[in-house]
N, CA, C and O of each residue as an XYZ file, in Angstrom:
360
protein
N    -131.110     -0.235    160.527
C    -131.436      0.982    159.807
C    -132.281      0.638    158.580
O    -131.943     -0.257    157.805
N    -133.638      1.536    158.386
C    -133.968      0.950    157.176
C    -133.650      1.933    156.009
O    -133.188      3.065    155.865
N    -134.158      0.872    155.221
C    -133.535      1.965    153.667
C    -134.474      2.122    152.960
O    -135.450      1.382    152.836
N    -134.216      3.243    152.368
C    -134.734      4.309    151.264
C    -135.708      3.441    150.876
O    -135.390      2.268    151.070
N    -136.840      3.616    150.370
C    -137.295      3.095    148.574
C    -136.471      2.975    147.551
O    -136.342      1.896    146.973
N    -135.619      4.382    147.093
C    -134.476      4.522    146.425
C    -133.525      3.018    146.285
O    -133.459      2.220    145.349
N    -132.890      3.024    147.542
C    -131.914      2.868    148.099
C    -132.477      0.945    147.459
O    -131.727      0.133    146.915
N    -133.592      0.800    147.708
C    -133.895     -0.730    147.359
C    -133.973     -1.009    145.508
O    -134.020     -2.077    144.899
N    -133.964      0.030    145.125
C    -134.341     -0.370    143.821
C    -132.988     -0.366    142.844
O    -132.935     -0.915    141.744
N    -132.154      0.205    143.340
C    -130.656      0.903    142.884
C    -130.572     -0.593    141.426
O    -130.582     -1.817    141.551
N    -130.512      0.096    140.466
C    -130.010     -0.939    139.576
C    -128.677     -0.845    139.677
O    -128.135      0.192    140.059
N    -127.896     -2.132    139.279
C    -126.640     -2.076    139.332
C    -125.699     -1.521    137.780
O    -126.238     -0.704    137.033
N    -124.594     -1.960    137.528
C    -123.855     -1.461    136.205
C    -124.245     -3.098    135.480
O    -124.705     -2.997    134.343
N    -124.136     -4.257    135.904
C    -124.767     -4.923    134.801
C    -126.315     -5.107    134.672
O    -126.565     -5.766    133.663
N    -127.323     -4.778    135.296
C    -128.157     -4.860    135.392
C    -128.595     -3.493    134.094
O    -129.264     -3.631    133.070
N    -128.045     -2.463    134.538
C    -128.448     -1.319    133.211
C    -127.187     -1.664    132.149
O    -127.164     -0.698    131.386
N    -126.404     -2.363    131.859
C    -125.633     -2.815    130.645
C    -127.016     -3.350    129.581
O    -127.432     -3.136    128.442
N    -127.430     -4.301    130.985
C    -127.929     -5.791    130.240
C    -129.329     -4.881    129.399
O    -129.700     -5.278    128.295
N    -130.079     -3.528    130.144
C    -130.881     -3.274    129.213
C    -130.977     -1.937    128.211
O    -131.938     -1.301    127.780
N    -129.625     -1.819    128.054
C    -129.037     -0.327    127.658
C    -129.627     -0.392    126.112
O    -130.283      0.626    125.891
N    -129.579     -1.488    124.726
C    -130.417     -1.328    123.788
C    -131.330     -1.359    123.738
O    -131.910     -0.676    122.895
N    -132.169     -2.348    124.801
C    -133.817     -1.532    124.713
C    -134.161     -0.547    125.425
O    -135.346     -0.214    125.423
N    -133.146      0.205    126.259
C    -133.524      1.294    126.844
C    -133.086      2.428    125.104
O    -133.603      3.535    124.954
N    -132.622      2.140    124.602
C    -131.778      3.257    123.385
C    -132.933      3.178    122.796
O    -133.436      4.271    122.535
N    -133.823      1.781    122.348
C    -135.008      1.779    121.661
C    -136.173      2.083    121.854
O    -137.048      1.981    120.994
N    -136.390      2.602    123.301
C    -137.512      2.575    123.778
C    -138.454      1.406    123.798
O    -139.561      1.273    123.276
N    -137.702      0.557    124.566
C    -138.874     -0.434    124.277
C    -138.909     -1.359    125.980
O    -139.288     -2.502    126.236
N    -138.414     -0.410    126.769
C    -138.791     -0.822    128.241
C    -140.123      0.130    129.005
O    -140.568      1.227    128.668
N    -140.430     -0.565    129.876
C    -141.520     -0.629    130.943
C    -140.897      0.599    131.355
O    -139.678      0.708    131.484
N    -141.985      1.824    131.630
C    -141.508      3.227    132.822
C    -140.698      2.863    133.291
O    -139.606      3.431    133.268
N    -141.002      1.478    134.058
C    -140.281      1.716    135.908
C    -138.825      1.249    135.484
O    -137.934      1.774    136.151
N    -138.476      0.490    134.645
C    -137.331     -0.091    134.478
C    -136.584      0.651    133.647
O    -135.361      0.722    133.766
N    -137.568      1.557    132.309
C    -136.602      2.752    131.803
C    -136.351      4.012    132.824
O    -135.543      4.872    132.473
N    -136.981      4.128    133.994
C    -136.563      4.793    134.750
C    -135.176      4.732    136.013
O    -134.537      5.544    136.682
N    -135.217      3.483    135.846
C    -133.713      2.642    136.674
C    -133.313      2.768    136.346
O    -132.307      3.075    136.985
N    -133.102      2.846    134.556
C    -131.775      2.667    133.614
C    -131.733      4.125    133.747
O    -130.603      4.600    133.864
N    -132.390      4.664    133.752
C    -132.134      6.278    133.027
C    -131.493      7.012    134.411
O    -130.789      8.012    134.272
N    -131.779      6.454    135.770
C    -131.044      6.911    137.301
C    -129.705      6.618    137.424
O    -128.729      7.272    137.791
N    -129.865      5.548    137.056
C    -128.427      4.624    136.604
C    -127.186      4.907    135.859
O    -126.029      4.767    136.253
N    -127.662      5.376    134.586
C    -127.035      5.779    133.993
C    -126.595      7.329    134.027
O    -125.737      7.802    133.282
N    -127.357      8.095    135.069
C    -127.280      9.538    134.818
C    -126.484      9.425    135.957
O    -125.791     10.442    135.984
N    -126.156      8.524    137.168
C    -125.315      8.344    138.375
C    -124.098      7.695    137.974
O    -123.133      7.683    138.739
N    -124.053      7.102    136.733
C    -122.843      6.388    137.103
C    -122.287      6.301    135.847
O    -122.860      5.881    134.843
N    -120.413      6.975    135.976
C    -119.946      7.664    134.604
C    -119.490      6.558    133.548
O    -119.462      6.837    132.349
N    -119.097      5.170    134.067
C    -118.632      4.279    133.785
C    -120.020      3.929    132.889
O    -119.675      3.835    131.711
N    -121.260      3.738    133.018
C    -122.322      3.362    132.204
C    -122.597      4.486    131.560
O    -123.415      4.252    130.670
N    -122.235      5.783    131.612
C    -122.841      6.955    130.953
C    -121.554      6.704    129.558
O    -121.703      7.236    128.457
N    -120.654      6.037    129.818
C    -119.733      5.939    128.535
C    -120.538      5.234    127.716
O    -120.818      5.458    126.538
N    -120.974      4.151    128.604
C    -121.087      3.082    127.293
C    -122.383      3.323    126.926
O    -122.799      2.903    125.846
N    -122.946      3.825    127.534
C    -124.388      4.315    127.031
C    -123.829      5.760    125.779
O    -124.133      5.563    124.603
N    -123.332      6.622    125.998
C    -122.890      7.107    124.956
C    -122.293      6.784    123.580
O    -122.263      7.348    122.486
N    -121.751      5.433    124.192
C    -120.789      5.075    122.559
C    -122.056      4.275    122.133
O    -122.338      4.647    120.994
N    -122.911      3.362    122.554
C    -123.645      2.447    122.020
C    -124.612      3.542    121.239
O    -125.172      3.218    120.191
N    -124.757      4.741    121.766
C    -126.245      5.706    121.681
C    -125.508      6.029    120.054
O    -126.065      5.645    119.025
N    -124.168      6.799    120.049
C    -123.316      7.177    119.076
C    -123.554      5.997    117.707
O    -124.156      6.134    116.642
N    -122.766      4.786    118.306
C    -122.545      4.108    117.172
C    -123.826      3.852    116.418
O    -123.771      3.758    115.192
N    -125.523      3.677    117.356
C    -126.667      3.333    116.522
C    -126.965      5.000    115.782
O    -127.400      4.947    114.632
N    -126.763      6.366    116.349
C    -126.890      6.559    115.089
C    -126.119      6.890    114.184
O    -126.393      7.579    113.202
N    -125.083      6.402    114.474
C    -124.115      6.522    113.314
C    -124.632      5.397    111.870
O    -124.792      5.723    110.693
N    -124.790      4.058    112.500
C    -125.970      3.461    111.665
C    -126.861      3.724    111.141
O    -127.025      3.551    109.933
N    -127.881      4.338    112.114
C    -128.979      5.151    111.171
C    -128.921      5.950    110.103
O    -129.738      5.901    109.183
N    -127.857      6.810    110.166
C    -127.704      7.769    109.572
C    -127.091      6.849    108.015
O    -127.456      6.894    106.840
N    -126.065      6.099    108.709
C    -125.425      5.441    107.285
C    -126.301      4.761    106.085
O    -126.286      4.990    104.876
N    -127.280      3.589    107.073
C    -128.331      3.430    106.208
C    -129.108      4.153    105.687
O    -129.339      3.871    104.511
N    -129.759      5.221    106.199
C    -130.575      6.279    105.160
C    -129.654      6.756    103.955
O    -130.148      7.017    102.858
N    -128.175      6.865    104.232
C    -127.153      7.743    103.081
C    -127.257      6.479    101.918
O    -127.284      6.573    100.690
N    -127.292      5.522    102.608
C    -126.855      4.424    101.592
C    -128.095      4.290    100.517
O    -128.659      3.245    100.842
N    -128.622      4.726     99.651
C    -129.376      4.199     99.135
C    -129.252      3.168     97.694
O    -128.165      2.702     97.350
N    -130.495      2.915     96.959
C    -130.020      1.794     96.036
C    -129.549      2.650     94.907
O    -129.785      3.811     94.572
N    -128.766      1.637     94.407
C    -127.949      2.746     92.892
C    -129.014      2.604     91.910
O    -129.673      1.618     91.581
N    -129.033      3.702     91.552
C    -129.968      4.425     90.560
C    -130.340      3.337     88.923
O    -131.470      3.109     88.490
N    -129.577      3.054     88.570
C    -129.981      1.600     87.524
C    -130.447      0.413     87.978
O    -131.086     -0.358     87.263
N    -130.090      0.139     89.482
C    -130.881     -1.186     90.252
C    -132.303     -0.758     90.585
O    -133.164     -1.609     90.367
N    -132.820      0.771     91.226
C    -134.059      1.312     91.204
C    -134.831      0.968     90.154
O    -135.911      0.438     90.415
N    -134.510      1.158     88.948
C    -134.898      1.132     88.359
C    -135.681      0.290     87.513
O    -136.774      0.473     86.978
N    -134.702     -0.897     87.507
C    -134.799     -2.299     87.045
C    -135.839     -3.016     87.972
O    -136.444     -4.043     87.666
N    -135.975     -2.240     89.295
C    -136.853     -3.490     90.191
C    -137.923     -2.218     89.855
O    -138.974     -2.546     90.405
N    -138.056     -1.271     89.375
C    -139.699     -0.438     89.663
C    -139.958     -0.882     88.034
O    -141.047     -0.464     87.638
N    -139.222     -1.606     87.056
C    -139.713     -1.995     85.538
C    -140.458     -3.408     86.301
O    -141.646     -3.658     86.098
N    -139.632     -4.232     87.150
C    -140.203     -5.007     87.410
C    -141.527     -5.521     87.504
O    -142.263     -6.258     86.848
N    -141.574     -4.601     88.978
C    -142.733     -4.268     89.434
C    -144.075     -4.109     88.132
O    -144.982     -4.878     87.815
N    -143.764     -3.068     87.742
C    -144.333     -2.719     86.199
C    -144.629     -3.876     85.459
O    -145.680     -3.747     84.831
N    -144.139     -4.835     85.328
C    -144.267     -5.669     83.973
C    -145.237     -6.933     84.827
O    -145.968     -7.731     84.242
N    -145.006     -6.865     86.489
C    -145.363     -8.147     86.908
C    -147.137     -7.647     87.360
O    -147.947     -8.463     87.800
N    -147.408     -6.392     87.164
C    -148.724     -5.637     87.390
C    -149.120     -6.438     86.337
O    -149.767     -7.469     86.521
N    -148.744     -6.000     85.131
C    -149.078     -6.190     83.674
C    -150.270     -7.364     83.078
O    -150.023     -8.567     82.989
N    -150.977     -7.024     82.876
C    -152.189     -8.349     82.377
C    -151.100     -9.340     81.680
O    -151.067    -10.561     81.837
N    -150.522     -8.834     81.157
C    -149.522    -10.167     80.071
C    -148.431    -10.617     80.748
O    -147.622    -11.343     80.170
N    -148.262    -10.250     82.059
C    -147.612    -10.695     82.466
C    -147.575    -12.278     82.735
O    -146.501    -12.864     82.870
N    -148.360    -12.692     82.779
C    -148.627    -14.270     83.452
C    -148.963    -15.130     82.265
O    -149.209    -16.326     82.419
């Protein structure tokens, strides 16, 4: 019996594990973000972990943008900056 096209390309659950952060980053090839993305939309066991990994980065994102520098350290590095412009500086 022969098989599918489909049927030959089937990524497996470690095969879309192994590229689940550069699939989150966008930073795979069509054809292979398209395996992951079949893959993962077929199979619930990778749709978890593709959810928690998707979750936890932007839970990161988000944290780092909240986090910013405290307002007297801003400051001290933009005098910096300032003084090291400075003709007298040197």
């Amino acid at each position: 019996m022969k098989k599918k096209k489909n049927e030959e390309k089937c990524m497996n659950c470690d095969d879309a594990v192994e590229h689940l952060y550069t699939y989150l980053d966008g930073e795979l090839t069509g054809e292979v973000e398209m395996d992951v993305r079949t893959h993962i939309e077929g199979c619930s066991d990778c749709f978890g972990q593709f959810e928690l990994e998707r979750t936890f980065l932007r839970f990161l994102e988000a944290r780092t943008k909240a986090q910013g520098a405290p307002e007297p350290l801003k400051r001290r590095i933009f005098k910096e900056i300032l003084l090291d412009r400075s003709p007298d500086a040197k």
